[in-house]
N, CA, C and O of each residue as an XYZ file, in Angstrom:
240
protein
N      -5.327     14.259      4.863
C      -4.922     13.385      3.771
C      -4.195     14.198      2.712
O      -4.230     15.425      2.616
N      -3.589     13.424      1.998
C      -2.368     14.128      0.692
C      -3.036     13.934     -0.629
O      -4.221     13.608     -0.551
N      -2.680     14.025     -1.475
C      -3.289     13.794     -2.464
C      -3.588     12.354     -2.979
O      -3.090     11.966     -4.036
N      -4.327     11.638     -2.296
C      -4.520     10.013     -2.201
C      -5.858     10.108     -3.082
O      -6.391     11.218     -3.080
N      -6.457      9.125     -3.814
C      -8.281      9.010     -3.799
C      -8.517      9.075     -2.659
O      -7.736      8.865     -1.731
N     -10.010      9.481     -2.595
C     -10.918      9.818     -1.359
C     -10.958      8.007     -0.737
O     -11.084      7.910      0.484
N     -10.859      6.723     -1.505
C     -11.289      5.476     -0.980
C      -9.876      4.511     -1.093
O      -9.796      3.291     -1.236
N      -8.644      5.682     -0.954
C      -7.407      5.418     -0.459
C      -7.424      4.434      0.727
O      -6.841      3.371      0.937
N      -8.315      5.182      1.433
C      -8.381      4.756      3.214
C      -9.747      4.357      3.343
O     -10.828      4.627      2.820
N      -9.055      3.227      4.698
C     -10.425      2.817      4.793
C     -10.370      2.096      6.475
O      -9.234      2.093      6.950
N     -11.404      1.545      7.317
C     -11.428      1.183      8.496
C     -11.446     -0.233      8.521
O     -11.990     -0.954      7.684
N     -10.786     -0.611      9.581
C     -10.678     -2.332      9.477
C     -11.846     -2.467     10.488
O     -11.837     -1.780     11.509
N     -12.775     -3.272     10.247
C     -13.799     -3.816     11.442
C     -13.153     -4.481     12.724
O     -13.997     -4.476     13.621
N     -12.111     -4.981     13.085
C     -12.159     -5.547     13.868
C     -11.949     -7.054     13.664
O     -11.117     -7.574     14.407
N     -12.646     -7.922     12.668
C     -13.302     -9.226     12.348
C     -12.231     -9.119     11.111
O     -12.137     -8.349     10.154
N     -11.245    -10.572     11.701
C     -10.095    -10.796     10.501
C     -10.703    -11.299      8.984
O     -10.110    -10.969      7.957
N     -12.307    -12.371      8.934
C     -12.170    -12.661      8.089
C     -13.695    -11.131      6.835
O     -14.017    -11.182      5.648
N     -14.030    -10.322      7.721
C     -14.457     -9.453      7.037
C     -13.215     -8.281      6.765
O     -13.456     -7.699      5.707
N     -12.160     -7.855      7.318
C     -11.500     -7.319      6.878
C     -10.411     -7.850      5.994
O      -9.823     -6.997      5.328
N      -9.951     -9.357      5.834
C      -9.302     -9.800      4.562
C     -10.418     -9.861      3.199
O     -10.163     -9.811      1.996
N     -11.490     -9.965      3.775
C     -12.379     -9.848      2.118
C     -12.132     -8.343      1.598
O     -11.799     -7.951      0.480
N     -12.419     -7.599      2.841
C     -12.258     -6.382      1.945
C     -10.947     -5.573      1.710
O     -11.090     -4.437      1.256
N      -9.678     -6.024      1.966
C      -8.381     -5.717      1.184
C      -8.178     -7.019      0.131
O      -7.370     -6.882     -0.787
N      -8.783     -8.049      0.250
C      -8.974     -8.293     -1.485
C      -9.299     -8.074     -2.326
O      -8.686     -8.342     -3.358
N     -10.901     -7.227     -2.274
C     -11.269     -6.793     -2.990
C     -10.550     -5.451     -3.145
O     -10.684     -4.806     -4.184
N      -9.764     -5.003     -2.097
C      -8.786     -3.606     -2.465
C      -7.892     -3.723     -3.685
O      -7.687     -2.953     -4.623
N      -7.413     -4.950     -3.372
C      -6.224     -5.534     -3.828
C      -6.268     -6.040     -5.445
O      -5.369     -6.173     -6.275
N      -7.734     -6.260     -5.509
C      -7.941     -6.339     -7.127
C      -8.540     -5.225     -7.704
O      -8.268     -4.937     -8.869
N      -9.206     -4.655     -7.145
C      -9.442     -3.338     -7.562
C      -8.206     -2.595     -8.003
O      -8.207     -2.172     -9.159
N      -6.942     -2.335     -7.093
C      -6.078     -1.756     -7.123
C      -5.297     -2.293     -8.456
O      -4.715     -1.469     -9.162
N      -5.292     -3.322     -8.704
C      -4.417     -3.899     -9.460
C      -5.140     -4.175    -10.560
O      -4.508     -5.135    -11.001
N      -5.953     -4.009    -11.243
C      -6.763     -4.331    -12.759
C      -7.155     -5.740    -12.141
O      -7.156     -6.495    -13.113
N      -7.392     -6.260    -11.335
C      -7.310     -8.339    -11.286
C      -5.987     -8.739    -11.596
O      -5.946     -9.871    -12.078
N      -4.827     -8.138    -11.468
C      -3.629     -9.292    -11.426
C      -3.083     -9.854    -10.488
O      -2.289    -10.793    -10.536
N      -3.808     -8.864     -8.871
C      -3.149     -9.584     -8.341
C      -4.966     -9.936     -7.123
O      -5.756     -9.015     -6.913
N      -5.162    -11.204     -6.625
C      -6.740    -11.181     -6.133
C      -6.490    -11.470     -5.154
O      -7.554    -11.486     -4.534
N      -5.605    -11.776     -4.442
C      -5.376    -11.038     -2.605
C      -4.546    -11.050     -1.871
O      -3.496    -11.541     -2.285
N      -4.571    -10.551     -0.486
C      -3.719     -9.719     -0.049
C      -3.048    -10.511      0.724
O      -3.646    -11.255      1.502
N      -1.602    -10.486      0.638
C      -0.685    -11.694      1.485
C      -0.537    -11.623      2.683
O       0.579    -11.928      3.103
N      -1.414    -11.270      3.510
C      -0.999    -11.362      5.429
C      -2.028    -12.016      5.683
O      -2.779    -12.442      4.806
N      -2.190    -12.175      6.868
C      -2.221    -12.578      8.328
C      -2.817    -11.582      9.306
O      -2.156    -11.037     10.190
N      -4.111    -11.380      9.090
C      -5.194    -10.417     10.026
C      -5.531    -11.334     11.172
O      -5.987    -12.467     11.020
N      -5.210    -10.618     12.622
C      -5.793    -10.881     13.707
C      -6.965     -9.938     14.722
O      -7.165     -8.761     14.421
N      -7.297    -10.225     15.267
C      -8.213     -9.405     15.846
C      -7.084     -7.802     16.656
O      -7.358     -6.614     16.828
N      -6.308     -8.324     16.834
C      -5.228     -7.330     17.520
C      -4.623     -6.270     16.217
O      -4.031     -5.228     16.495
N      -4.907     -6.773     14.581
C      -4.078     -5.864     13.627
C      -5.245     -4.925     14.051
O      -6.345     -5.333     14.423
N      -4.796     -3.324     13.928
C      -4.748     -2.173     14.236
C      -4.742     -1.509     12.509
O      -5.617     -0.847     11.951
N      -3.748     -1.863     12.116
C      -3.376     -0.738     10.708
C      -2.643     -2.031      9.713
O      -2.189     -3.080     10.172
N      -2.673     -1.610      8.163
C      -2.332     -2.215      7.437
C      -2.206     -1.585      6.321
O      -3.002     -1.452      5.391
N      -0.369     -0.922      6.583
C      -0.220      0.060      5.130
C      -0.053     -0.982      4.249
O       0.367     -2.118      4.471
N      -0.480     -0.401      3.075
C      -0.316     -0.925      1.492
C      -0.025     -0.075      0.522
O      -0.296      1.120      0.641
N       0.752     -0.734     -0.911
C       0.390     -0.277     -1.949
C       0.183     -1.027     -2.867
O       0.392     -2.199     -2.556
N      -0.303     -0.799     -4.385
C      -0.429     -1.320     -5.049
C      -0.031     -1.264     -6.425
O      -0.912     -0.775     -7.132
N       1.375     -1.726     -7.252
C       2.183     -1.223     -8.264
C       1.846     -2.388     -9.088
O       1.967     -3.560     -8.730
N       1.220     -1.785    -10.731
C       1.312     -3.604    -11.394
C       2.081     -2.314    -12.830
O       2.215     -1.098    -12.974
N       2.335     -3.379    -13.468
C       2.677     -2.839    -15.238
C       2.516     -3.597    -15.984
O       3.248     -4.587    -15.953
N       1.371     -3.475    -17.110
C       1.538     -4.465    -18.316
C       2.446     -3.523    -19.282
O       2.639     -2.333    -19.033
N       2.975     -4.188    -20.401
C       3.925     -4.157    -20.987
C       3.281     -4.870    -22.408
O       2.270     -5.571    -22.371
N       4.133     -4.535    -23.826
C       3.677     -5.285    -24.850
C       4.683     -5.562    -25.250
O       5.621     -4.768    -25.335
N       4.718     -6.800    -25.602
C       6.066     -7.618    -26.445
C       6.275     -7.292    -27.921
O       7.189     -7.827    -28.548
């Protein structure tokens, strides 16, 4: 690994609807809660699922 956090990575179970809970909860974690989940389509056949996660607040 590169200089990622240690909970960068992680293992997909197998089971689409336990592995979309837990890249939602990636997915808000990652993002402060702006964004609360992850836009695909898990099948028993997904294998890998790169991501990232970019937000910016800003003040007016």
């Amino acid at each position: 690994m590169g200089g990622e956090p240690a909970d960068a990575h992680g293992v997909l179970t197998g089971d689409p609807r336990t592995d979309h809970r837990a890249l939602d909860a990636w997915t808000v974690k990652r993002t402060g809660g702006l964004i609360d989940l992850m836009p695909l389509t898990l099948t028993e056949d997904t294998q890998m699922v790169p991501a990232s996660a970019l937000t910016l607040r800003t003040q007016g």
